[in-house]
C-alpha positions in Angstrom: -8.9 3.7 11.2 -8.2 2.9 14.8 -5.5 0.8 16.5 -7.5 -1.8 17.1 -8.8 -1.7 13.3 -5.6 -1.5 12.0 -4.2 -4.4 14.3 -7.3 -6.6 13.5 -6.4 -5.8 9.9 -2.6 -6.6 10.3 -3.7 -10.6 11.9 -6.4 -10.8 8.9 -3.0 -10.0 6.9 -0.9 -11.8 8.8 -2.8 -15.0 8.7 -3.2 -15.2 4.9 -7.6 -14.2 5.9 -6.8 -10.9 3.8 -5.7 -10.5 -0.1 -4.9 -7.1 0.0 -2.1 -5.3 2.6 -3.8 -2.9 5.1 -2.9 1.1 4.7 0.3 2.2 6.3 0.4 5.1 8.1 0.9 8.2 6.4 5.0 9.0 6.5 6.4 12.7 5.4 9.3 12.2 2.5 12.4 13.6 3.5 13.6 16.7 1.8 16.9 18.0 0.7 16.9 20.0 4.3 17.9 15.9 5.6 21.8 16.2 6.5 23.9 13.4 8.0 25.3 15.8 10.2 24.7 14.6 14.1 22.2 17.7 15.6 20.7 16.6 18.9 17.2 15.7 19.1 17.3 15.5 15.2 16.7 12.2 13.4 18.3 11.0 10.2 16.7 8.7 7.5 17.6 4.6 8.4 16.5 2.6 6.3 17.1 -1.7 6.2 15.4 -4.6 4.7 14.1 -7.4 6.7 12.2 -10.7 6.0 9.1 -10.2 5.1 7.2 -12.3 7.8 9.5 -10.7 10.4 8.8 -7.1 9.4 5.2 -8.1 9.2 5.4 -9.7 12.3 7.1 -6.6 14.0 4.3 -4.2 12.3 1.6 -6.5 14.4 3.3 -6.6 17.9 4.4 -2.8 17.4 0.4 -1.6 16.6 -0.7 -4.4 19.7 1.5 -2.5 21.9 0.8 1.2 20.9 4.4 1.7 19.7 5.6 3.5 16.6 7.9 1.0 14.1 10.7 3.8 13.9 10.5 4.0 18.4 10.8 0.2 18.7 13.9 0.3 16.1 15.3 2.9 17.9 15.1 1.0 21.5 16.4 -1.8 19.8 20.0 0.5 18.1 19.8 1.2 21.8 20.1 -2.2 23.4 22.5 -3.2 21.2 25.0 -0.4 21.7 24.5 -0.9 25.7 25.4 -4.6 24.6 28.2 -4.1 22.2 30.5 -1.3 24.1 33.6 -0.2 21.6 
């Protein structure tokens, strides 16, 4: 499926046109190698729960702009620690 399939999907979804949920992208489990330790360059798990319209509405404007979910949460950790100083 591409982009634009899937984001046409995601607004049939959206907008109540589509019964069933689109399919998600394929994500790799993490293993028991996952640490908490801070490595550079290395991501950790994070996970949250949101509304359901706004993580649905996130999904759309994420695929319409080309941008991985996990990229736009991670400008957005950003933001707000440039915001937030200790």
């Amino acid at each position: 499926m591409t982009n634009s399939e899937s984001y046409e999907a995601l607004v049939r979804f959206a907008s109540g046109q589509a019964a069933e949920r689109p399919p998600s992208s394929p994500v790799a489990p993490a293993g028991p190698s996952a640490s908490p330790v801070a490595v550079p360059g290395r991501r950790v798990p994070f996970g949250t729960s949101l509304p359901a319209d706004l993580h649905r509405a996130f999904k759309v404007r994420c695929i319409a702009r080309d941008i991985r979910m996990q990229d736009a949460v991670e400008q957005a950790v950003h933001t707000w620690m440039e915001r937030h100083p200790e």
